[in-house]
PDB file with one MODEL, atoms N, CA, C and O in Angstrom:
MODEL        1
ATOM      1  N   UNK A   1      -0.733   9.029  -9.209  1.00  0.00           N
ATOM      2  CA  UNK A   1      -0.674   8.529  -7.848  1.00  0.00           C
ATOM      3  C   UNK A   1      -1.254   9.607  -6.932  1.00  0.00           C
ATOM      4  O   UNK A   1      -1.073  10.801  -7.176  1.00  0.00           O
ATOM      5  N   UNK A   2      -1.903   9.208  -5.950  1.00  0.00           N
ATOM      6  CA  UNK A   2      -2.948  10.401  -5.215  1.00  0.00           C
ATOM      7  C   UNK A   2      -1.364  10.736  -4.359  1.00  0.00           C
ATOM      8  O   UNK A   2      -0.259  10.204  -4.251  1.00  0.00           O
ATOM      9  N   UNK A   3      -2.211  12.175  -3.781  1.00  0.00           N
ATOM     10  CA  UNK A   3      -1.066  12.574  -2.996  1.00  0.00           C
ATOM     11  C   UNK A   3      -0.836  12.437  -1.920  1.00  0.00           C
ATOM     12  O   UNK A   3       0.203  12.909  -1.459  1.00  0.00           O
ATOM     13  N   UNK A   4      -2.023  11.510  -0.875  1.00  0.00           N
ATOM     14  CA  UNK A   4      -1.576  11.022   0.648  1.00  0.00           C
ATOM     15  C   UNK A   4      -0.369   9.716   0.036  1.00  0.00           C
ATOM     16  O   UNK A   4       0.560   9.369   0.766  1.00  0.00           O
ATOM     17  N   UNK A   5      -0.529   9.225  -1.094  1.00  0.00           N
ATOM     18  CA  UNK A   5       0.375   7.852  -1.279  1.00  0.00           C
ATOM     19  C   UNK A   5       1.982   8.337  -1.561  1.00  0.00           C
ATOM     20  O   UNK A   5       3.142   7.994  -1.330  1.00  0.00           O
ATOM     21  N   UNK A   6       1.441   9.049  -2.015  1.00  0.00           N
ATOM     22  CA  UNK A   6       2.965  10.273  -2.149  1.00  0.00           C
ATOM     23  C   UNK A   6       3.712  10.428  -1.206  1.00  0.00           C
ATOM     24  O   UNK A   6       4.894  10.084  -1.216  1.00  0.00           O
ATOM     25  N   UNK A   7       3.100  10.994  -0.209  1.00  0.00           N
ATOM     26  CA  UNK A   7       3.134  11.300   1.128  1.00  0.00           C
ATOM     27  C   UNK A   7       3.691  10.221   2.346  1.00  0.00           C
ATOM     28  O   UNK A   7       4.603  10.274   3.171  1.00  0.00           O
ATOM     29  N   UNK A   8       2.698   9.274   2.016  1.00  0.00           N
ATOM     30  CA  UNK A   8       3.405   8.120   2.619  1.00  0.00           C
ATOM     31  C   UNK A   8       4.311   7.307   2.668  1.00  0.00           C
ATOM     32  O   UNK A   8       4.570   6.517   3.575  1.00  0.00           O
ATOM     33  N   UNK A   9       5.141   7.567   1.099  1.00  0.00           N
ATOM     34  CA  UNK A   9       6.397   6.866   0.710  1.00  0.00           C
ATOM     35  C   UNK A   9       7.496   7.766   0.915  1.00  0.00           C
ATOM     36  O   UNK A   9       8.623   7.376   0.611  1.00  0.00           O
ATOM     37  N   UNK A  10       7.307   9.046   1.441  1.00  0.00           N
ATOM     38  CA  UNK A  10       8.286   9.856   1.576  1.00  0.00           C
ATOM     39  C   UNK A  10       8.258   9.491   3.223  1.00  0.00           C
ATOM     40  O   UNK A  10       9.357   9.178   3.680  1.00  0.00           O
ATOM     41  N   UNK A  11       7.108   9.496   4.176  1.00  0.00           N
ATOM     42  CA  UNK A  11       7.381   9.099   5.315  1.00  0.00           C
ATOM     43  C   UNK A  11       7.792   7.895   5.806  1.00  0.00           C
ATOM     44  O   UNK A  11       8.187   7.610   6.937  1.00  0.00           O
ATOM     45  N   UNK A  12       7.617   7.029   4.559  1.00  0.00           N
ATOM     46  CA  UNK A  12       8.058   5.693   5.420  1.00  0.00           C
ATOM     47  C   UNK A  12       9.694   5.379   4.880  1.00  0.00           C
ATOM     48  O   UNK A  12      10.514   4.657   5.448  1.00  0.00           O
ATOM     49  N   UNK A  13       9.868   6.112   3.684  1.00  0.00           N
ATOM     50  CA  UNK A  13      11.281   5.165   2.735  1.00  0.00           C
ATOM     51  C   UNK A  13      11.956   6.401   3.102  1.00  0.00           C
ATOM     52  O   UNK A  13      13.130   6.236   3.435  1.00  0.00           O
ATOM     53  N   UNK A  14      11.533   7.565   3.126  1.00  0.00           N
ATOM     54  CA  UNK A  14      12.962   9.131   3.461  1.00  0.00           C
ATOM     55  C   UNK A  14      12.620   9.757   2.196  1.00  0.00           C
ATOM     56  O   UNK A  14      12.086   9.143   1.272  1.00  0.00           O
ATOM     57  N   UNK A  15      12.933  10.988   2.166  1.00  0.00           N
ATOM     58  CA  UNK A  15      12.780  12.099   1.164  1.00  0.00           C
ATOM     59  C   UNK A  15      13.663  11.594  -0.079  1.00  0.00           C
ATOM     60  O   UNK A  15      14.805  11.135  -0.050  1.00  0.00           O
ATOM     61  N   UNK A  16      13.009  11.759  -0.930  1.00  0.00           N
ATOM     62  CA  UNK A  16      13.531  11.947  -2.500  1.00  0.00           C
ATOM     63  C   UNK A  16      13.043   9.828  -2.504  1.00  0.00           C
ATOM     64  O   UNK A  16      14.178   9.460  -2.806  1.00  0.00           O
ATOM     65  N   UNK A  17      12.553   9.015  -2.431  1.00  0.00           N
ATOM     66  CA  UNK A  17      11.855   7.943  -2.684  1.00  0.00           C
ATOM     67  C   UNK A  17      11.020   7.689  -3.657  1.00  0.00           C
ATOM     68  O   UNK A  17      10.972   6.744  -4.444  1.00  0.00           O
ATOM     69  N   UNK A  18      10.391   8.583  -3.539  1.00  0.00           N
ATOM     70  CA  UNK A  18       9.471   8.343  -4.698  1.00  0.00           C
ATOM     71  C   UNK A  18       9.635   7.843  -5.800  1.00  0.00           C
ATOM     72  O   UNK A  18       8.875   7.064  -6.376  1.00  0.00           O
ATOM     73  N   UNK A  19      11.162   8.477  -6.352  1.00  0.00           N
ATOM     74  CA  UNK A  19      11.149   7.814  -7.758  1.00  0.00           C
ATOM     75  C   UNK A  19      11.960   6.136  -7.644  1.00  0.00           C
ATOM     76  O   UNK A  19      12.075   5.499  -8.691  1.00  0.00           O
ATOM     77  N   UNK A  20      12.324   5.713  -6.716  1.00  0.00           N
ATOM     78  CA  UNK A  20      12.083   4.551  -6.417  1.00  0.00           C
ATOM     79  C   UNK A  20      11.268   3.530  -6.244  1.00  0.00           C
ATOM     80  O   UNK A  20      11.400   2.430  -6.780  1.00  0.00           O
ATOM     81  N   UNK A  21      10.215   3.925  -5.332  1.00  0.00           N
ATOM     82  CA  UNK A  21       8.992   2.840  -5.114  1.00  0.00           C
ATOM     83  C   UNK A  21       7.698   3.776  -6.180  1.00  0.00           C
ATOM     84  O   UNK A  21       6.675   3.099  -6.285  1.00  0.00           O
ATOM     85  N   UNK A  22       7.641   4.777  -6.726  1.00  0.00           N
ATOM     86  CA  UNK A  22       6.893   4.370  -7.781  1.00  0.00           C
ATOM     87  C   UNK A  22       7.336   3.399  -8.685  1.00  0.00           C
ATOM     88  O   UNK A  22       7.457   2.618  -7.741  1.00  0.00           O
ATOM     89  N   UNK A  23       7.625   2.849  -9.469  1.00  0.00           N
ATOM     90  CA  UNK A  23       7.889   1.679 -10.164  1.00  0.00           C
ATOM     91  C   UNK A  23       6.782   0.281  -9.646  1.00  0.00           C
ATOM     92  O   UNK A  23       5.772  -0.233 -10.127  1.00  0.00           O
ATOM     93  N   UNK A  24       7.557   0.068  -8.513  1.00  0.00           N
ATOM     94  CA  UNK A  24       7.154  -1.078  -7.513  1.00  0.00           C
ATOM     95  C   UNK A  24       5.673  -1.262  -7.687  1.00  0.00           C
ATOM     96  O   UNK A  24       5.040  -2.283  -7.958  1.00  0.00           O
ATOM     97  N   UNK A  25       5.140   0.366  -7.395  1.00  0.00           N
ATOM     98  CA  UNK A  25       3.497   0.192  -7.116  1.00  0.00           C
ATOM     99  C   UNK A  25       2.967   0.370  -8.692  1.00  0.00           C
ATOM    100  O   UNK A  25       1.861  -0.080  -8.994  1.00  0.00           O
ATOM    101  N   UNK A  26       3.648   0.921  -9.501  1.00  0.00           N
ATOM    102  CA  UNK A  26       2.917   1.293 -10.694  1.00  0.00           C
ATOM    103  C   UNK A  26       1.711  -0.056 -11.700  1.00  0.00           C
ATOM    104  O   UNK A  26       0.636  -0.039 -12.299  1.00  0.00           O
ATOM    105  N   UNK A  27       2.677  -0.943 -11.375  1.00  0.00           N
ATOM    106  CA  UNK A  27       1.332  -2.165 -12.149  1.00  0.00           C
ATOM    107  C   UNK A  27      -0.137  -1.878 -11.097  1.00  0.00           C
ATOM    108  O   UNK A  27      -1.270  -1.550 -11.451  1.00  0.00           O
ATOM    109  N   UNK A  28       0.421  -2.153  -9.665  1.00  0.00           N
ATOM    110  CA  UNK A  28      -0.654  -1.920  -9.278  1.00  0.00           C
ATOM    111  C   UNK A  28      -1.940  -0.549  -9.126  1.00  0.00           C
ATOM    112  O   UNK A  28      -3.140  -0.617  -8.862  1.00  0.00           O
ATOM    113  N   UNK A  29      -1.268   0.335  -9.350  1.00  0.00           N
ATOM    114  CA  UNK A  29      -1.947   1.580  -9.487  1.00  0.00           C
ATOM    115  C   UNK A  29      -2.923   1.772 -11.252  1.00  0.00           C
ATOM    116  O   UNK A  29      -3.433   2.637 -11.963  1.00  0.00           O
ATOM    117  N   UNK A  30      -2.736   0.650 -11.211  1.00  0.00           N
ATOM    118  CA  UNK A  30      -3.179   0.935 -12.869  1.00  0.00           C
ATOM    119  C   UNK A  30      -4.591   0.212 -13.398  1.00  0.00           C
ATOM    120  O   UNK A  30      -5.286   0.340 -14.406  1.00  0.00           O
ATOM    121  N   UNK A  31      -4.665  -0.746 -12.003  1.00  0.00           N
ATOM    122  CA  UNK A  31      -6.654  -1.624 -12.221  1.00  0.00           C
ATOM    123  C   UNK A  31      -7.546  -1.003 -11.314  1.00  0.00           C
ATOM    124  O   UNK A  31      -7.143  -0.243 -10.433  1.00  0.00           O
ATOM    125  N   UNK A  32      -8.407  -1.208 -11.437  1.00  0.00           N
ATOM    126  CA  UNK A  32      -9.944  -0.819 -10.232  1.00  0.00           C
ATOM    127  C   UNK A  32      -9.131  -1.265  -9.160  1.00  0.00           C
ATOM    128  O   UNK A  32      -8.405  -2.254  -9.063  1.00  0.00           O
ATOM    129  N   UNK A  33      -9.447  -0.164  -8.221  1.00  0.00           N
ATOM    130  CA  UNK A  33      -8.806  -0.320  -6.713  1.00  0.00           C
ATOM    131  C   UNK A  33      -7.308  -0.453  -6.521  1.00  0.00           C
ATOM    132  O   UNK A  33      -6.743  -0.985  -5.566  1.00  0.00           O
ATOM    133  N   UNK A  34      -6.718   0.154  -7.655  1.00  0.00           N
ATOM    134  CA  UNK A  34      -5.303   0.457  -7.389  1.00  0.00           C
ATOM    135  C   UNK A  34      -4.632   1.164  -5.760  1.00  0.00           C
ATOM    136  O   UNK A  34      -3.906   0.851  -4.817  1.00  0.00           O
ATOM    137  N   UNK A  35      -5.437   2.244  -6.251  1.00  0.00           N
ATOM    138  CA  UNK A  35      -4.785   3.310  -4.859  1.00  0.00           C
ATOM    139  C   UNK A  35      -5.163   2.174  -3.352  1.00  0.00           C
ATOM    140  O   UNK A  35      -4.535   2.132  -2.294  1.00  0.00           O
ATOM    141  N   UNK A  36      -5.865   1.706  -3.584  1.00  0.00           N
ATOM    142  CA  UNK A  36      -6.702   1.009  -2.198  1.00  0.00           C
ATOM    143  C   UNK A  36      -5.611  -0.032  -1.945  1.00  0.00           C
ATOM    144  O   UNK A  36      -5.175  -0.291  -0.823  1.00  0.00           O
ATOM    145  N   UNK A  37      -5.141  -0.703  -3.270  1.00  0.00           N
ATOM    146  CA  UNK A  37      -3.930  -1.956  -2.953  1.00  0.00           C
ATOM    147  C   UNK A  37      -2.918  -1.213  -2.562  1.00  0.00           C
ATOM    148  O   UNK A  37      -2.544  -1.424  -1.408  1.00  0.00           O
ATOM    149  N   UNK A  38      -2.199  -0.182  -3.333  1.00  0.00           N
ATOM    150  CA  UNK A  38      -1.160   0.389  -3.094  1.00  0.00           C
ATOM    151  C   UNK A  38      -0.857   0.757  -1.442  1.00  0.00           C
ATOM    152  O   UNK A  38       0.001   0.387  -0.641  1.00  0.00           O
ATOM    153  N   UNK A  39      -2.308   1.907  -1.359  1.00  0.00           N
ATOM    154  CA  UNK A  39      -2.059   1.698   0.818  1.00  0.00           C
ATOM    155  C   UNK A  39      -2.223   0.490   0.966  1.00  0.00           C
ATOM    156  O   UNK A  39      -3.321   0.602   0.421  1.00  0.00           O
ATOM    157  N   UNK A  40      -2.174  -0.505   1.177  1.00  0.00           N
ATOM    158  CA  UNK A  40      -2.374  -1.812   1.814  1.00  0.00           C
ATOM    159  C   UNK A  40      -1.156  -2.251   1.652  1.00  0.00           C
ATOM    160  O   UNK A  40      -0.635  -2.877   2.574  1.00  0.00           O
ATOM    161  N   UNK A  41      -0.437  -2.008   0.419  1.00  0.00           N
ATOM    162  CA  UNK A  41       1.136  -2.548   0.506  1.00  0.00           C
ATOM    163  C   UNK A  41       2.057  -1.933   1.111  1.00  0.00           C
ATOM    164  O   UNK A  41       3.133  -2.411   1.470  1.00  0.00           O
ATOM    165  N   UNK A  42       1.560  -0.516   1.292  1.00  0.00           N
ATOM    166  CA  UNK A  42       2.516   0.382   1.956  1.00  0.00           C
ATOM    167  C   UNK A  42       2.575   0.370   3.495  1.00  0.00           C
ATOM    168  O   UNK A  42       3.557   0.569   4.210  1.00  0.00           O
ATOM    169  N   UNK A  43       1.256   0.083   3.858  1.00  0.00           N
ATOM    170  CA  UNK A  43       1.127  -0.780   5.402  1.00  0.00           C
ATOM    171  C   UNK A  43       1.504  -1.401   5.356  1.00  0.00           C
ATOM    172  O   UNK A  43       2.458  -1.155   6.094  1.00  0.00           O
ATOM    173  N   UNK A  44       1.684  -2.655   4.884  1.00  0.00           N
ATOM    174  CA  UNK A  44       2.498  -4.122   5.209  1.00  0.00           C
ATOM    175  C   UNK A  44       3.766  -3.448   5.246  1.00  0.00           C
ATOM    176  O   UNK A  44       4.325  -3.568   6.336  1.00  0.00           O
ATOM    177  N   UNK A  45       4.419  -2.746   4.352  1.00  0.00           N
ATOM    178  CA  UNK A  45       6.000  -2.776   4.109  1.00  0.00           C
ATOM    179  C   UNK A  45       6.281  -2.074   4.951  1.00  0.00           C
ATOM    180  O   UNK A  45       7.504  -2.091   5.089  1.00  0.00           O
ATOM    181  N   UNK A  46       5.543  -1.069   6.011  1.00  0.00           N
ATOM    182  CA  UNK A  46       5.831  -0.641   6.943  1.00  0.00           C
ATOM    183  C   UNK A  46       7.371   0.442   6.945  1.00  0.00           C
ATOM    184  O   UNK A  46       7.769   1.123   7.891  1.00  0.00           O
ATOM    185  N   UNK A  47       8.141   0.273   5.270  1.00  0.00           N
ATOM    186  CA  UNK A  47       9.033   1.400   5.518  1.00  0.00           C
ATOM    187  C   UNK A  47       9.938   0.414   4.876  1.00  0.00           C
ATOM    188  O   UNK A  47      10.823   0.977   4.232  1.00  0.00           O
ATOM    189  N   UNK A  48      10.018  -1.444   4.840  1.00  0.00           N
ATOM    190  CA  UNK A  48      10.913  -1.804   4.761  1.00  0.00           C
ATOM    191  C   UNK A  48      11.012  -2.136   2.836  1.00  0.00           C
ATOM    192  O   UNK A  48       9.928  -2.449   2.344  1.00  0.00           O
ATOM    193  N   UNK A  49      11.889  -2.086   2.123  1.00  0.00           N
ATOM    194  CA  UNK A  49      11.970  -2.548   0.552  1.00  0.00           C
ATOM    195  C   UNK A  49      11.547  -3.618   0.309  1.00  0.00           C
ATOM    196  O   UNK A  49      10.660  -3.853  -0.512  1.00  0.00           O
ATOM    197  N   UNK A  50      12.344  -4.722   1.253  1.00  0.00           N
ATOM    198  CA  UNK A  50      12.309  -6.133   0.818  1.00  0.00           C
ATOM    199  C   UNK A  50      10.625  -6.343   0.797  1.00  0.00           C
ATOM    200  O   UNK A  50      10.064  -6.611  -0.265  1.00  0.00           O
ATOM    201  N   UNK A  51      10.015  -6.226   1.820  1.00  0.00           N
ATOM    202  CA  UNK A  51       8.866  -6.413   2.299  1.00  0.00           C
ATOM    203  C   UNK A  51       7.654  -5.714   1.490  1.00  0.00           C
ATOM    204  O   UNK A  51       6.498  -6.135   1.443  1.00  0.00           O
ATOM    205  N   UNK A  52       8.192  -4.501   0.834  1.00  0.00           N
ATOM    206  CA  UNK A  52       6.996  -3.753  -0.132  1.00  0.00           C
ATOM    207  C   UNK A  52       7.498  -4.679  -1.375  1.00  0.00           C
ATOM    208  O   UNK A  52       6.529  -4.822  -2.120  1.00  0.00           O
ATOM    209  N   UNK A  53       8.356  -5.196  -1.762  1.00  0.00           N
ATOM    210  CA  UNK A  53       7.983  -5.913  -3.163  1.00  0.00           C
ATOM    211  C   UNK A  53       8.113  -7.230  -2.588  1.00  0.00           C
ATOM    212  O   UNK A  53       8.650  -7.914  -3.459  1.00  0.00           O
ATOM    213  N   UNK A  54       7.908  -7.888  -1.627  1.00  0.00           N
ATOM    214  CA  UNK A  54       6.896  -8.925  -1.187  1.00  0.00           C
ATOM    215  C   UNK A  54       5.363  -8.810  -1.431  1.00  0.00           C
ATOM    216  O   UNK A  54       4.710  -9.617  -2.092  1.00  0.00           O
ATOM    217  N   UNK A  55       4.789  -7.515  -0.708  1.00  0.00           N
ATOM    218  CA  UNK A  55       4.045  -7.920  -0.777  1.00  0.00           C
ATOM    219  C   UNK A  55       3.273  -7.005  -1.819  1.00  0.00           C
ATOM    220  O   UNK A  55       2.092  -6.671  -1.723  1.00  0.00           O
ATOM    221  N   UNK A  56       4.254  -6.622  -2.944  1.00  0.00           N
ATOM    222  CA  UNK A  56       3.476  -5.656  -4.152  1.00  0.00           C
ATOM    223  C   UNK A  56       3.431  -7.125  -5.124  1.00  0.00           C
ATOM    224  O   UNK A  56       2.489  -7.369  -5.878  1.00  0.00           O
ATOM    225  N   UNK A  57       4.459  -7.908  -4.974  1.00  0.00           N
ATOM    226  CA  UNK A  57       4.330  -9.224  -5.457  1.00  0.00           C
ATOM    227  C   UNK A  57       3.136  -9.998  -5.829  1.00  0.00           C
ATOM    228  O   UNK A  57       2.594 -10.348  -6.877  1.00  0.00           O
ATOM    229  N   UNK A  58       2.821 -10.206  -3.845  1.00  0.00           N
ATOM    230  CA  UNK A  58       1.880 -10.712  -3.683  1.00  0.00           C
ATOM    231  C   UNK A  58       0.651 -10.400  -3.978  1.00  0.00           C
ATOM    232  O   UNK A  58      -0.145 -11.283  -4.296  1.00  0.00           O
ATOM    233  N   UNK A  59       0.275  -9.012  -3.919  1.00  0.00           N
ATOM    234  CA  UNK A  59      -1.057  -8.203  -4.453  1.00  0.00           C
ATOM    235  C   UNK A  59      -1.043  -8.267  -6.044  1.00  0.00           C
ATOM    236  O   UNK A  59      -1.709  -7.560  -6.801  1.00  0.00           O
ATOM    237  N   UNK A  60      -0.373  -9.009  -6.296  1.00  0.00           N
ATOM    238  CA  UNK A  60      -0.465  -9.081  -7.923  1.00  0.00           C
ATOM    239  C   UNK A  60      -0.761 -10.694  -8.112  1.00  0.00           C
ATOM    240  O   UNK A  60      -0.693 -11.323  -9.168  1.00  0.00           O
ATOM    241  N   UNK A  61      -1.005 -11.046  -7.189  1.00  0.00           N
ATOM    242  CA  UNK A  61      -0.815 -12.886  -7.524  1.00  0.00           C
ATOM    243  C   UNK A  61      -2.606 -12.961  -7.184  1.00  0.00           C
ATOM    244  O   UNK A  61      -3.265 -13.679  -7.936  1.00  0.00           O
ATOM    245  N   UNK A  62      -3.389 -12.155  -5.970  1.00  0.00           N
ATOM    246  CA  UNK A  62      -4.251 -12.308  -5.192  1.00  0.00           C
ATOM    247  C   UNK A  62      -4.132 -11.075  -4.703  1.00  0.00           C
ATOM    248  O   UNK A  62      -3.579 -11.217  -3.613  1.00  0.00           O
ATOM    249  N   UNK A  63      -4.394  -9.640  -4.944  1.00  0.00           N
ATOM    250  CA  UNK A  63      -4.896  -8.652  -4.059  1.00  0.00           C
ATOM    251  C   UNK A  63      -5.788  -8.580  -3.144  1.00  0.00           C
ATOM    252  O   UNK A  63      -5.859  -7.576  -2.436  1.00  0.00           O
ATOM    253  N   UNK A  64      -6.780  -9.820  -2.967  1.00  0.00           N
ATOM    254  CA  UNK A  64      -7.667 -10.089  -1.929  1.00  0.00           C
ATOM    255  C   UNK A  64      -6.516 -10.312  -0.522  1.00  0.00           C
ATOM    256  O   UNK A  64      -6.805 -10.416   0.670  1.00  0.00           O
ATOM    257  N   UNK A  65      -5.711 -10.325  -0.910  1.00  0.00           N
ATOM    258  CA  UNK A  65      -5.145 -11.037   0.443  1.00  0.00           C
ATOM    259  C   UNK A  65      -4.137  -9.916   0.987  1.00  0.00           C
ATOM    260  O   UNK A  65      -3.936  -9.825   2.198  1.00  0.00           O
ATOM    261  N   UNK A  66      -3.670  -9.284   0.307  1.00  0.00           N
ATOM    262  CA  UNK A  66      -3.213  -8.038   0.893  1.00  0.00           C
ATOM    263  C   UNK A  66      -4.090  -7.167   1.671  1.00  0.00           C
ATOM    264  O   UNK A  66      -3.856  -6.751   2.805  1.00  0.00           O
ATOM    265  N   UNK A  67      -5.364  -6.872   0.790  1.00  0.00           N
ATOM    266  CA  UNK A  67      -6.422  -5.881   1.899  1.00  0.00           C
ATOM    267  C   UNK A  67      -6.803  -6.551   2.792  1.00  0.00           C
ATOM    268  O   UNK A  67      -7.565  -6.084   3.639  1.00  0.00           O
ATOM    269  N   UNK A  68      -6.410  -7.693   2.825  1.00  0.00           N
ATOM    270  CA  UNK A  68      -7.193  -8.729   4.392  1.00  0.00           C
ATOM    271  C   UNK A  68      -6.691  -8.103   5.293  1.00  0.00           C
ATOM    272  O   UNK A  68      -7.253  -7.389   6.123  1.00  0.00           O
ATOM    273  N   UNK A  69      -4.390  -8.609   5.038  1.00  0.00           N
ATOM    274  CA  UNK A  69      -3.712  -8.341   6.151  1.00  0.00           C
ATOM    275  C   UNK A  69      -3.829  -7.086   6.373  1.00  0.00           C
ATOM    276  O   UNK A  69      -4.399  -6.848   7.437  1.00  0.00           O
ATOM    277  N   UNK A  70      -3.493  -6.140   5.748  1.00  0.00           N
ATOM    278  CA  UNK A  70      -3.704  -4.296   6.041  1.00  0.00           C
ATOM    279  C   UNK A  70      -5.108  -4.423   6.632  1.00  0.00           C
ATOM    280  O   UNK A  70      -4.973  -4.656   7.833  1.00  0.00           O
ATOM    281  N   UNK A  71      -6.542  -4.362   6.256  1.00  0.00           N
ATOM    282  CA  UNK A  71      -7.579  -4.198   6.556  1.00  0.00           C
ATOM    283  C   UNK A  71      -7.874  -4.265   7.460  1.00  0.00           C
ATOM    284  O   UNK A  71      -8.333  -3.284   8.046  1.00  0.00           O
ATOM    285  N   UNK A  72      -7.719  -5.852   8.217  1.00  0.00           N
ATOM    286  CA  UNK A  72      -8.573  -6.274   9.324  1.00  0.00           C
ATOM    287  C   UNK A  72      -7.660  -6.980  10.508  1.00  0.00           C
ATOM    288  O   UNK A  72      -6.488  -7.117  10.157  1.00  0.00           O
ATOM    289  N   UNK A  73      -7.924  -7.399  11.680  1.00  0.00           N
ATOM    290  CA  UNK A  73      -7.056  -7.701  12.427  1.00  0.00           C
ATOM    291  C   UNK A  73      -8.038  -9.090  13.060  1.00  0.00           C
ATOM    292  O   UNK A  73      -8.903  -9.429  12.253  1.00  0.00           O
ATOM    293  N   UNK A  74      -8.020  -9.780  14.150  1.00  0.00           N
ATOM    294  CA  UNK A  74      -8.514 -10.446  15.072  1.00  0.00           C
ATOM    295  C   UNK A  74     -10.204 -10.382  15.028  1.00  0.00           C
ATOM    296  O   UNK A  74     -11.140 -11.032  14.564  1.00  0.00           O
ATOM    297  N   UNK A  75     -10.005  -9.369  15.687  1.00  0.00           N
ATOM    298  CA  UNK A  75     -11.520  -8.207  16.035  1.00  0.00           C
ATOM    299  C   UNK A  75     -12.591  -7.882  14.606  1.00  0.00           C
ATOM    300  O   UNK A  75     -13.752  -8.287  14.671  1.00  0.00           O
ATOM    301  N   UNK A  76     -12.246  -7.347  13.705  1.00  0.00           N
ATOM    302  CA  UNK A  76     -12.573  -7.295  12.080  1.00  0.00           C
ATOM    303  C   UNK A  76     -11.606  -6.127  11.780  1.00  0.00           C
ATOM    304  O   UNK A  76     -10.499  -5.719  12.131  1.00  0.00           O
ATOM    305  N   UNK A  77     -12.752  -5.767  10.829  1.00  0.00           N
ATOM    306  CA  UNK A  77     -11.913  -4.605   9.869  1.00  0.00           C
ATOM    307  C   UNK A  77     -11.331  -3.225  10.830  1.00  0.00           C
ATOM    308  O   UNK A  77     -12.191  -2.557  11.403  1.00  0.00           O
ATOM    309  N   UNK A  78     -10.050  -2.883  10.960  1.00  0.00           N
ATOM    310  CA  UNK A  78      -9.849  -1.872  11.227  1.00  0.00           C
ATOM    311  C   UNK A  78      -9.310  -0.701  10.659  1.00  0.00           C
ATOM    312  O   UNK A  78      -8.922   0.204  11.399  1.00  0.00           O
ATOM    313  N   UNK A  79      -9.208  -0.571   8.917  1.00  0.00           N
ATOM    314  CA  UNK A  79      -8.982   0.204   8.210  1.00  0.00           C
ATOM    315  C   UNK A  79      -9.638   0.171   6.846  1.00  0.00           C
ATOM    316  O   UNK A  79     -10.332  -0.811   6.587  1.00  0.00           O
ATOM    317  N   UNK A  80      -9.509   1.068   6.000  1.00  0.00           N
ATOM    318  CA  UNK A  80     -10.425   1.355   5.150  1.00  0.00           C
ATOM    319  C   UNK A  80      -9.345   2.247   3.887  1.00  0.00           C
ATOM    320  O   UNK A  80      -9.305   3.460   3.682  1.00  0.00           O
ATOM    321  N   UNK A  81      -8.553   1.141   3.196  1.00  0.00           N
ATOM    322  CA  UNK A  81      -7.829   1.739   2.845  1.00  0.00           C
ATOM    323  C   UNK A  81      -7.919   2.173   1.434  1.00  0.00           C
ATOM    324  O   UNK A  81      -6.875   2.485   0.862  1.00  0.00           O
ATOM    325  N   UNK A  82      -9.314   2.241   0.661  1.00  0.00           N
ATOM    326  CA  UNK A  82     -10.013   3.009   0.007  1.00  0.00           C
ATOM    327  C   UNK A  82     -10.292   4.256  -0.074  1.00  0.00           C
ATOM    328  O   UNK A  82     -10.794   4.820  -1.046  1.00  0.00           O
ATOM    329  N   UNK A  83      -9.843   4.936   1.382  1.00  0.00           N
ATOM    330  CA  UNK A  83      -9.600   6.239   1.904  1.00  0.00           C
ATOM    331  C   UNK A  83      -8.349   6.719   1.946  1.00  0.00           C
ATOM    332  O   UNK A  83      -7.410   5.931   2.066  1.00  0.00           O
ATOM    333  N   UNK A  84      -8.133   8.129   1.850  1.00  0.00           N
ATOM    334  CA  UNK A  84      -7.120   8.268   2.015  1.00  0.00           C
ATOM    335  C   UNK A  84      -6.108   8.326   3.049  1.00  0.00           C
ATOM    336  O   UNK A  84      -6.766   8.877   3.931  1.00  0.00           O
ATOM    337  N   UNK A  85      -4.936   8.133   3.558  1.00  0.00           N
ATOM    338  CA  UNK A  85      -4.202   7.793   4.707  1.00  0.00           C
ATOM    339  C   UNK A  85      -4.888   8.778   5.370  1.00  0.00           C
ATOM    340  O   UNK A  85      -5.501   9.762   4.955  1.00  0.00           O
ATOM    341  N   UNK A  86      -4.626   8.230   6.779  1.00  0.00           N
ATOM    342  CA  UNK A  86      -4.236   7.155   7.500  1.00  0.00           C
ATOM    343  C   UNK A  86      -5.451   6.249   7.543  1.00  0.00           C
ATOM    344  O   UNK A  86      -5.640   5.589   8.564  1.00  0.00           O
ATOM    345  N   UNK A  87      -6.464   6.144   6.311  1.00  0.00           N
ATOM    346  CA  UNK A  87      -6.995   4.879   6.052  1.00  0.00           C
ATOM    347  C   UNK A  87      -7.923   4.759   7.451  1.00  0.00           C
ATOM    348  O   UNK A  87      -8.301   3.615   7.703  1.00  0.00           O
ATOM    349  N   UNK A  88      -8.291   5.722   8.302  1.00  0.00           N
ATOM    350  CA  UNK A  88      -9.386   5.250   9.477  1.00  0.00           C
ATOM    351  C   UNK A  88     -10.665   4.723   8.424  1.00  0.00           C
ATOM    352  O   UNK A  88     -10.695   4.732   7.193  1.00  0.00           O
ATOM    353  N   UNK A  89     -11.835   4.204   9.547  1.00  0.00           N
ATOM    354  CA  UNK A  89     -12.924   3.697   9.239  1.00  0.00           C
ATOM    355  C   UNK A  89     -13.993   4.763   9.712  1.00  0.00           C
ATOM    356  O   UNK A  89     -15.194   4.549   9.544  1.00  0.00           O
TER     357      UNK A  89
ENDMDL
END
């Protein structure tokens, strides 16, 4: 797991997390464009549990549709989450 994603699960879930929501993300960290889904789920879940295995769920049913909602807004794309956090463009 790269280490901004690291990083980001300690800022959004609280210190010592990790060995919690790795699990969650691990299927997904494991195809082409893992790390890229993984920030995209970690944006949606915004910090909350229920909501990161919603939508780690969901990125497993259709990962196209997770980088939509993280990605782009109204306007188009406003993140690039192929990069590492905070994912600017």
């Amino acid at each position: 797991m790269a280490p901004d994603i690291e990083q980001r699960i300690e800022a959004d879930f609280g210190p010592g997390a990790l060995n919690g929501i790795a699990p969650v993300l691990a299927s997904l960290l494991q195809g082409p464009g893992g790390e890229r889904i993984a920030r995209c789920v970690l944006i949606l879940a915004a910090g909350d549990i229920a909501k990161l295995r919603h939508f780690a769920t969901q990125a497993r049913q259709d990962f196209r549709d997770v980088i939509y909602w993280a990605e782009y807004d109204a306007k188009g794309r406003v993140r690039d989450c192929g990069k590492p956090f905070p994912c600017l463009i």
